[in-house]
Steps between C-alpha positions, in 0.01 A plus 500: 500500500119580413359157308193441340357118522237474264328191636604572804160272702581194263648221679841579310454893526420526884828294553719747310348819698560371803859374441584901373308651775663288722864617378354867501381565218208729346309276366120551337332172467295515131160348455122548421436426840548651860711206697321424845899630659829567352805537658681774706666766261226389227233644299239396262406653153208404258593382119293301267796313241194464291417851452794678590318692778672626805845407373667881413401580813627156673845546347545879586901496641534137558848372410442168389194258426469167582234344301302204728197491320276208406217346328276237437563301161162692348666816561879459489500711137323781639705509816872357373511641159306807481533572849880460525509722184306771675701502798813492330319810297422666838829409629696681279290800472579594901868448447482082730860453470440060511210284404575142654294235365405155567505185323447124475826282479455288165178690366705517202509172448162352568178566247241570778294876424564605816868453446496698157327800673810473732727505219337784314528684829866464532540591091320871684747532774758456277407733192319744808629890510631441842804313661399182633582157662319132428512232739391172459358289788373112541136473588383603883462298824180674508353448100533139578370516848188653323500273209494191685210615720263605179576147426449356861143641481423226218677269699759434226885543573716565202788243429745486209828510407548878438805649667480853732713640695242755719639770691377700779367846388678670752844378390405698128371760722815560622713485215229732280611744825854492411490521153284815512765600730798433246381707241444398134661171389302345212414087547653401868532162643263279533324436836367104547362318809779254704400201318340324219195308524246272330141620491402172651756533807403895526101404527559202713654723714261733541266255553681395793507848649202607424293190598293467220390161341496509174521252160802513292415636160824459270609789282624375124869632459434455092412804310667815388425673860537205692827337365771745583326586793598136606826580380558726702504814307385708763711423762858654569677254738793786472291766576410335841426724777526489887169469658240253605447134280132488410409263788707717815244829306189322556607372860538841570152604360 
C-alpha cells in the first residue's frame, strides 16, 4: 500500500513512516523539509499545509493519508484548521481513498486554545470530502520530556495535582500504522499511556533521571483549564496501552 505521512520528520510522523516501511509499505514522508535519512522503502515530498504547495503532487496515487502534522500554539490555526482543510481538499481531488487523523484524548473537554484548534480540526475530518479515521492519544513521553527541560533551564520543576497518563509516541505510531491499514472507520479507540500520574510524581521523576536540581514551583489545579485537568479529563485509564511507564522511557533515553 502507497501512504502519504504528512509530517512525516515530526517526532509523531517519523514514527509512523518507519513502522509502514518497516511492514513494506510505500510510504512518502510529507514535510517542508528534507529529513537528514528516512527509512528503507521511503521517500520524501515537499508540502507547505499553509499554502497548499506541493500537496497535488505529494498525493498523486497514494492510497491512504495519515495526517502527523504539528504546530506551535501561534500557529496551530494556520496548520490544524486551514491546513487540515487543504489537505483534506487535496486529498480528495487525487482520489486518497483514507485520511487518518490525530487527536488529543479529552480536548473536548478542557477550555485551553490549543485544545479548541484540536477540536475544530476534528469538526474538518469529520465534515472533510474524503473517508477518514480520528484517533485520540494521551500526551507523549517525549512533549513532557521537553517540557520539563524548558523548565529545568529556569531551574523550576513543575508540581501539582494534575493527572496524565503519557504514552510513548511509538506505541500511537504503531496503531496510526494499523489503522491506515484497516481502511476507513470513523472515531477508533482511544490510545493512553500504561498509567496515570500526578504532574508532581511525573516531574519528580524526571528530575531523578535526568539529574537536574531544580525548585518545585506548584501548578494551581483551580481554573477553567486547570480543574478538569486535575480531574482527570484527559486521561483514559481504559484506553491504556502496552508500552513503557514514563520513568522505564526516560531510563531508556
Amino acid at each position: 500500500m502507497k501512504v502519504a505521512v504528512a509530517g512525516g520528520t515530526g517526532v509523531l510522523g517519523k514514527l509512523v513512516v518507519a513502522a509502514l516501511a518497516a511492514t513494506g509499505d510505500e510510504v512518502l514522508a510529507l514535510s517542508r523539509n528534507q529529513p537528514r535519512a528516512l527509512p528503507s522503502g521511503a521517500e520524501h515530498r515537499a508540502i507547505d499545509l499553509t499554502t497548499g504547495e506541493g500537496l497535488a503532487e505529494a498525493l498523486t496515487d497514494a492510497e491512504a493519508l495519515v495526517d502527523a502534522s504539528n504546530s506551535s500554539p501561534r500557529n496551530a490555526g494556520r496548520v490544524l484548521i486551514e491546513g487540515t482543510r487543504r489537505l483534506l481538499h487535496a486529498g480528495a481531488e487525487a482520489g486518497v481513498g483514507h485520511y487518518v487523523g490525530i487527536s488529543i484524548v479529552g480536548c473536548d473537554r478542557v477550555p485551553m486554545a490549543y485544545y479548541r484548534v484540536k477540536v475544530a480540526q476534528e469538526e474538518e475530518i469529520a465534515a472533510g470530502a474524503m473517508p477518514w479515521s480520528l484517533m485520540r492519544a494521551t500526551q507523549f513521553h517525549e512533549l513532557l520530556d521537553w517540557a520539563f527541560g524548558r523548565a529545568a533551564r529556569f531551574r523550576l520543576r513543575p508540581t501539582g495535582a494534575s493527572r496524565l497518563q503519557p504514552v510513548a509516541a511509538a506505541v500511537v505510531a504503531e496503531r496510526l500504522a494499523a489503522v491506515a491499514r484497516q481502511g476507513p472507520a470513523g472515531r477508533v479507540a482511544e490510545v493512553a499511556g500504561p498509567e496515570v500520574r500526578t504532574l508532581s510524581e511525573l516531574s519528580g521523576a524526571w528530575r531523578r533521571a535526568r539529574g537536574r536540581a531544580a525548585i518545585p514551583l506548584r501548578i494551581p489545579s483551580i481554573g477553567k483549564v486547570a480543574r478538569p485537568v486535575r480531574e482527570g479529563a484527559i486521561c483514559n485509564p481504559e484506553a491504556a496501552a502496552g508500552g513503557l511507564t514514563f520513568e522505564q522511557w526516560l531510563e531508556g533515553g
